[in-house]
PAFIZA-355468 format. One line per 5 residues: number of its first residue (from 1); for each residue z negated, x negated, y negated of C-alpha. Coordinates in steps of 0.2 Angstrom, whole numbers. Each point is the difference from the previous one (the first is absolute). Layout:
<atoms>
NUM = Z,X,Y  ...
</atoms>
This chain:
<atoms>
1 = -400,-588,-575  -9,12,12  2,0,18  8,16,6  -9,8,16
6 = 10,7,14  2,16,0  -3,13,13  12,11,1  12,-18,4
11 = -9,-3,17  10,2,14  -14,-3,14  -17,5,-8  -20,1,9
16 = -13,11,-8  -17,-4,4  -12,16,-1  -20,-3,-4  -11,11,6
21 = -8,3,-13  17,8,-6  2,9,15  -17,6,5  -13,8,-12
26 = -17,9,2  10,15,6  9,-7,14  20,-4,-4  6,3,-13
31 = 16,9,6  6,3,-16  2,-18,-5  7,-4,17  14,14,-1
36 = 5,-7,-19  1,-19,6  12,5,15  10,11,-15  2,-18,-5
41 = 3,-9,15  13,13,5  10,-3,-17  1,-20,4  5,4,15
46 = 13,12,-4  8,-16,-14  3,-11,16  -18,-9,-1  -9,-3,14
51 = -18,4,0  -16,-6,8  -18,8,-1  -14,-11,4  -15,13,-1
56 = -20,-2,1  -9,14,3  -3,3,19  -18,-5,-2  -5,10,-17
61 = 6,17,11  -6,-7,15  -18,-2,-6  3,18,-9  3,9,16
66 = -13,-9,9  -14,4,-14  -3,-19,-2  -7,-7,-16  7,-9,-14
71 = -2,-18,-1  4,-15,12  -1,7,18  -5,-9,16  20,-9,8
76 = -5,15,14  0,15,-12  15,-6,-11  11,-3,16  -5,18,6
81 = 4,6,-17  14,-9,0  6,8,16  -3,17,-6  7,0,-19
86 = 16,-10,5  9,15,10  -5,12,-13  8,-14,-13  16,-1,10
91 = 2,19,1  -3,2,-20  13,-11,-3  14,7,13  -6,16,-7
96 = 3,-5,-19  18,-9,3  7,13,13  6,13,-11  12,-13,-9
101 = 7,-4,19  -9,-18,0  -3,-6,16  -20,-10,1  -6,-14,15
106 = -18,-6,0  1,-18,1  -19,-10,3  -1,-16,-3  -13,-13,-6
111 = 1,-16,-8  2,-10,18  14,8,1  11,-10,-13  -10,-18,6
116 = 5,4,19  19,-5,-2  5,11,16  -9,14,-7  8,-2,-18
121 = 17,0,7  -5,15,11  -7,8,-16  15,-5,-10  14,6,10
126 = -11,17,3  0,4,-17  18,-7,-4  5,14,11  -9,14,-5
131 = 7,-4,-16  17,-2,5  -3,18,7  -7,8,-16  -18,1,6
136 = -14,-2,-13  -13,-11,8  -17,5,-3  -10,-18,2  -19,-1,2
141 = -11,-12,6  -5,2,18  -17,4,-3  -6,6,15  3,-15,10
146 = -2,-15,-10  -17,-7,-9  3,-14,-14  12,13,-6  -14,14,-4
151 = -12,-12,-5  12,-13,-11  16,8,1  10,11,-14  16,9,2
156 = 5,-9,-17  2,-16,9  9,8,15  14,8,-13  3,-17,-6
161 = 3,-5,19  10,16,3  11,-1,-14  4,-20,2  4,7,21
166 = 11,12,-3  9,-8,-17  -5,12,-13  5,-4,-16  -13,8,-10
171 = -20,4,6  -11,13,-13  -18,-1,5  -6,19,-6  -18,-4,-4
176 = -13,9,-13  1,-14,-13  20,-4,-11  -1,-17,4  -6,-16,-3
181 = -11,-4,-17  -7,-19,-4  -18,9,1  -7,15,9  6,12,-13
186 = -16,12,4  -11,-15,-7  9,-9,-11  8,10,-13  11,-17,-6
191 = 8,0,17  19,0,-4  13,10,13  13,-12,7  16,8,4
196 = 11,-14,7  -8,-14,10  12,-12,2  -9,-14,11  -15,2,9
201 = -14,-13,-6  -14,-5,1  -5,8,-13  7,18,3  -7,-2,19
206 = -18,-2,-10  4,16,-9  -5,8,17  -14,14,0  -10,10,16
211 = 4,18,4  -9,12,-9  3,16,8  -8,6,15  14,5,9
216 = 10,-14,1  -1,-18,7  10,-12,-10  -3,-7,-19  12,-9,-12
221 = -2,-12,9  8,4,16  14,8,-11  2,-20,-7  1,-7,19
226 = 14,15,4  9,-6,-15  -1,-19,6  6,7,17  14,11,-7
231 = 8,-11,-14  3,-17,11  10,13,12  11,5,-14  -9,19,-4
236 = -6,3,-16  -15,11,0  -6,12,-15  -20,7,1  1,16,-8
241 = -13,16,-2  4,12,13  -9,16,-4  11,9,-10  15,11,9
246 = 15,-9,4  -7,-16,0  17,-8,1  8,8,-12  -14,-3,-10
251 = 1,-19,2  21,2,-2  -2,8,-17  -11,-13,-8  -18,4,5
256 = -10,-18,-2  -4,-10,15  4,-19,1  15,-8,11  -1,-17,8
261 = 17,-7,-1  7,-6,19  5,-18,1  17,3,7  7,14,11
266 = -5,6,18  12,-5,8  2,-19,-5  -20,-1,1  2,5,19
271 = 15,-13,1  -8,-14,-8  -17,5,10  10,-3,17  10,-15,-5
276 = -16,-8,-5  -8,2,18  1,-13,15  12,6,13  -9,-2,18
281 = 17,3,9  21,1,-2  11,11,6  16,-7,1  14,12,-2
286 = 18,0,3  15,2,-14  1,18,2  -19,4,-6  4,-15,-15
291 = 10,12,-4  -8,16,0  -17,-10,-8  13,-6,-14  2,19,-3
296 = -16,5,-3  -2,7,20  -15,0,11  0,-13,13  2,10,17
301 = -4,-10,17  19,2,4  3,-15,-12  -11,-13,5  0,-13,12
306 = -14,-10,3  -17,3,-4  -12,-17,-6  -17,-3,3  -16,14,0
311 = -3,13,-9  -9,18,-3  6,17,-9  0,-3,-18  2,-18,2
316 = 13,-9,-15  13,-8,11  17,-10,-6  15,7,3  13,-13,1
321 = 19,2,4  9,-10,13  3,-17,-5  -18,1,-5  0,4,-19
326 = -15,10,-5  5,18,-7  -16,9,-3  -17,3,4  -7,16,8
331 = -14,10,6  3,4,18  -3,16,8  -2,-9,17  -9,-12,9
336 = 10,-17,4  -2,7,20  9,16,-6  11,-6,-11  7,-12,15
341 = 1,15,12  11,10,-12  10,-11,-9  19,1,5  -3,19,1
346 = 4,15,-8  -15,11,-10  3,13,13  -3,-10,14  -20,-6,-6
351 = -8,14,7  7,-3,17  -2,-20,0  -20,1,-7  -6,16,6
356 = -4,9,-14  7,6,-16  4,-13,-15  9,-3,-16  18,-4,-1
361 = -2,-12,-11  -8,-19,4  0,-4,-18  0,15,-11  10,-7,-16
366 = -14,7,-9  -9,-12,8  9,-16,-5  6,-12,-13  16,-7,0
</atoms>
């Protein structure tokens, strides 16, 4: 009997990752294409979807405007032309999905930024809101600052991240080939298309190819570490031909690509991810916050009493209720120093007690596992 693939049109938080070689030809943009793929995005959208857009492409029309040459550039000339082509990326997309009345934020980000745990959280709770809000994020590499990104780097990887960070559901990697073959199917006319990968092996990570096309940076083989990345954190992710119009709908309707089934779904990969970490602290909270935890509430500094050992932002602590029985673990939003100076107190009093402005929450609910 044959696996069923998830289907697109049933994701409720999906990121598309644009190649550049979708998105940037000889001529410059292709504006067209551009415009057709926010059609789509603006149709997901409108069905209660959330979407993301992770797009490459600052440095194919930065290296355009500045006359540069085809081919690898010196890390200098790619951050300059990464400089140059990301403001004119960010405007053709606000350009493209502002007639349907879709709100767009530039988020950049690189790789550090999901291994740093402060930063993660940081990023997280960013692009929780922006969602919450009915923003589209537009994600791209921060290219102009960073250099094992340019040089190693590859926004397919940097989806994967973004989509396990903000719980997507589903990720589509747009890309100029429909999937993943047992063989380069440009040099081995036996190579078979595989539609549904239900486990990532060995063998189907040795199915891997390199980039072919001049304008982009990542093969299949950077697509098969996205899929590792997404899968264990509960997104399924599809590769799929993006160069036809409405790319989405495309996919939706039963173009061919190939899906990688996720191992379970987002938010119990998060859950299981926190309760398997080692907490280095406790908050001890009173009856009132066992409460509110028991009901799916953030933990607010209000509730808790005591605060255990040492501890940074992003730290996994325990919280434990008052007779000492352990409720849950959490990522806090505070150091151990600021959570003692806040705890007893109302949300609205942090900014007065630390100085500056903070969260509410000390343990975001999002953020911990019962």
């Amino acid at each position: 009997m044959a696996t069923l693939s998830p289907t697109l049109t049933g994701a409720r938080r999906l990121v598309v990752k644009v190649g550049s070689a979708l998105l940037v030809d000889e001529n410059g943009l292709r504006g067209d294409w551009l415009r057709a793929l926010c059609d789509d995005v603006a149709l997901w959208r409108g069905r209660g979807c959330d979407v993301v857009l992770v797009s490459s492409g600052s440095i194919a029309l930065g290296r355009r405007v500045l006359g540069l040459p085809l081919g690898a550039l010196p890390l200098e000339q790619a951050q300059a032309a990464a400089a140059v082509g990301q403001i004119r990326l960010a405007r053709a997309y606000e350009e493209a999905l502002a007639p349907h009345g879709v709100t767009t934020a530039q988020v950049l980000l690189t790789l550090e930024d999901s291994a740093d745990r402060r930063r993660y959280l940081n990023s997280r709770a960013t692009m929780q809101t922006l969602l919450s809000l009915g923003v589209v994020p537009i994600v791209n590499e921060n290219d102009t600052v960073a250099t094992d990104e340019i040089r190693f780097g590859d926004n397919d990887r940097l989806a994967a991240q973004i989509a396990v960070t903000c719980g997507a559901d589903q990720l589509l990697l747009l890309s100029d080939v429909d999937g993943l073959y047992t063989a380069n199917p440009k040099t081995d006319p036996t190579a078979r298309h595989l539609p549904v990968i239900e486990q990532l092996t060995p063998e189907i990570e040795a199915m891997g190819g390199d980039p072919v096309s001049g304008l982009s940076k990542g093969g299949m083989k950077t697509k098969l570490m996205a899929a590792r990345t997404a899968i264990a954190g509960g997104c399924a992710m599809a590769i799929a031909e993006g160069s036809v119009m409405r790319p989405l709908s495309a996919v939706a309707n039963g173009a061919r690509c190939s899906w990688f089934l996720a191992e379970s779904d987002p938010q119990l990969a998060r859950k299981r991810w926190i309760a398997a970490m080692k907490p280095k602290g406790a908050l001890v909270v009173d009856e009132g916050a066992v409460m509110a935890l028991q009901g799916g509430k953030s933990l607010l500094p209000a509730g808790v009493r005591t605060v255990v050992g040492e501890f940074g932002r992003g730290d996994p602590v325990a919280i434990t209720g008052p007779s000492g029985q352990t409720l849950a673990t959490g990522l806090t939003r505070y150091t151990a120093d600021e959570a003692r100076r806040i705890a007893g107190h109302r949300s609205d009093r942090i900014e007065a007690i630390l100085g500056y402005t903070a969260r509410a929450a000390l343990v975001h609910r999002d953020d911990m596992a019962l």
